[in-house]
C-alpha positions, -999 to 999 in steps of 0.1 A, spaced: 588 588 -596 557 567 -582 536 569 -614 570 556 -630 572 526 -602 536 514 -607 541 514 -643 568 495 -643 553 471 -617 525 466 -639 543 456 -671 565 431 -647 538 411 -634 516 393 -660 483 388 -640 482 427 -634 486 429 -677 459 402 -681 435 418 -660 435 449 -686 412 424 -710 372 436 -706 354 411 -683 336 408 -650 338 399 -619 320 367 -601 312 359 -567 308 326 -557 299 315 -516 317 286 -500 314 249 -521 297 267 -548 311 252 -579 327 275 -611 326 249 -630 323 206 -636 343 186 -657 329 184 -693 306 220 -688 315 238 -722 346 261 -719 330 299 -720 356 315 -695 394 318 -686 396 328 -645 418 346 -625 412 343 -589 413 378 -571 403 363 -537 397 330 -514 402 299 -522 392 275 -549 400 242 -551 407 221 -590 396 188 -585 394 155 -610 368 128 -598 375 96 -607 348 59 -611 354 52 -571 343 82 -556 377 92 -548 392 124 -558 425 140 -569 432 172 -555 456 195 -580 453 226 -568 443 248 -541 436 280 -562 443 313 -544 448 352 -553 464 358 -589 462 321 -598 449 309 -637 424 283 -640 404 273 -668 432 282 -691 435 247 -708 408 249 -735 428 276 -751 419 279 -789 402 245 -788 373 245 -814 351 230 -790 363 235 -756 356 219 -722 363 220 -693 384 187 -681 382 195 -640 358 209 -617 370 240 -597 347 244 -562 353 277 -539 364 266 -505 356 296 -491 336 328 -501 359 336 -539 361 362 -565 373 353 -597 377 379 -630 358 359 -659 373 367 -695 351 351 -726 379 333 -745 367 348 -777 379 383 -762 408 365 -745 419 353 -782 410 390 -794 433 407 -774 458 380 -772 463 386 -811 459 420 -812 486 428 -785 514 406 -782 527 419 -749 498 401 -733 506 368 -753 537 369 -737 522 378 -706 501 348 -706 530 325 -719 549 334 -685 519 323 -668 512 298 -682 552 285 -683 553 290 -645 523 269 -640 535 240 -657 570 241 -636 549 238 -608 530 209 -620 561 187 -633 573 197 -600 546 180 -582 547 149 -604 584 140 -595 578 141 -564 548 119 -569 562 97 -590 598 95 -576 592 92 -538 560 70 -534 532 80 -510 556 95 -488 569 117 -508 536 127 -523 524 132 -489 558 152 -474 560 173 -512 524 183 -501 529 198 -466 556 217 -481 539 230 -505 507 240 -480 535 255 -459 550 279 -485 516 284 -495 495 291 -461 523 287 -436 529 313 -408 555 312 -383 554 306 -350 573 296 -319 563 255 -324 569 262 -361 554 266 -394 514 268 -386 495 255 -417 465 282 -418 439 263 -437 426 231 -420 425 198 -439 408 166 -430 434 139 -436 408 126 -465 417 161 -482 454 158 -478 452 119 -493 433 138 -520 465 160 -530 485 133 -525 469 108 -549 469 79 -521 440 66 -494 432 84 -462 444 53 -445 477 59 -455 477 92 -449 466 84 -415 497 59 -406 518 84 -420 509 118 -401 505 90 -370 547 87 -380 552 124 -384 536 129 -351 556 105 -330 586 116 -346 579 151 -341 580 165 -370 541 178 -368 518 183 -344 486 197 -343 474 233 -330 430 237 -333 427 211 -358 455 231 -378 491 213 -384 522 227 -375 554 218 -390 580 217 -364 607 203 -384 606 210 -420 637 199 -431 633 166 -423 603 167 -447 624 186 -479 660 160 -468 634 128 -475 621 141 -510 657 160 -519 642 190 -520 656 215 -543 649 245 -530 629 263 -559 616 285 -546 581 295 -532 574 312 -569 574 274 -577 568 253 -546 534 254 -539 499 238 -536 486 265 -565 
């Protein structure tokens, strides 16, 4: 009955199928870069461990933030079947990261070859791009607050434990990183935790925030509920 069970498991989760395509394994120490924007596309990624981070620099220095990379997540998967791929972010391990490198002309292989990992990939892919168009309504639709709020909920169903004062974010962000995810200016971010705090809503535990009132945060962006599956900062 177990060998059944992990069979099963495996044909229900998609990374587990993906990882059945030859590849290898690359270890990368803390701010070591994967890859920059506009390096020729060689490899898809799956992240097996730590933390990497998908940025986009833009002309003022400034960066945008769109994902915080973690166990099981995609990246690189954008040049797909592009005749001259390139890569359009840069993805830098936060901390020490593994990642399973796949050479997209064996991806493309095996991808046309066996159609259960097409599909596979298609649900991986489909999932990743809810979670994006999630991010951009709240972006879009609730101005810098919302951006900021929709971003501490997402760090919370992403690295959030709980604990007596309330959901401790594990992973400690300067407030320049969190204006990064939430496409505004550190200032702003500044005046607006400054809010939270006196409020309430957060405090701060070793440099760490805790959440102490989450609903507050998901009642001012009309949260939907989701789902972590969706809701989060990968």
């Amino acid at each position: 009955m177990r060998l059944n069970t992990k069979r099963r498991d495996c044909v229900d989760n998609p990374i587990t199928q993906l990882y059945s395509i030859p590849g290898r394994n690359i270890f990368l120490r803390t701010n070591e870069y994967l890859f920059h924007e506009g390096d020729a596309a060689k490899y898809f990624y799956i992240v097996r461990s730590g933390q990497i981070g998908i940025l986009k620099y833009v002309g003022t220095g400034r960066s945008l933030a769109l994902r915080l990379a973690a166990r099981d997540s995609i990246i690189g998967e954008l040049p797909l079947y592009e005749e001259a791929p390139a890569y359009i972010f840069n993805a830098i391990a936060y901390t020490a990261s593994e990642v399973y490198a796949i050479e997209f002309p064996t991806l493309t292989y095996y991808l046309e070859q066996r159609s259960e990992l097409a599909i596979a990939l298609l649900k991986v892919i489909g999932a990743h791009m809810r979670k994006q168009h999630s991010k951009f309504r709240d972006l879009v639709l609730y101005g810098k607050k919302g951006a900021l709020y929709s971003t501490l909920i997402r760090l919370a169903n992403s690295y959030g434990r709980e604990t007596p004062e309330g959901i401790l974010l594990t992973v400690p962000l300067t407030n320049q990183e969190l204006a990064s995810y939430s496409a505004t200016a550190r200032e702003n971010v500044n005046r607006m935790l400054t809010e939270l705090r006196k409020d309430g809503i957060i405090k701060y535990q070793d440099h760490c925030i805790v959440i102490r009132d989450l609903g507050a945060l998901k009642r001012f962006i009309q949260c939907e509920n989701c789902g972590r599956e969706i809701c989060n900062i990968e």
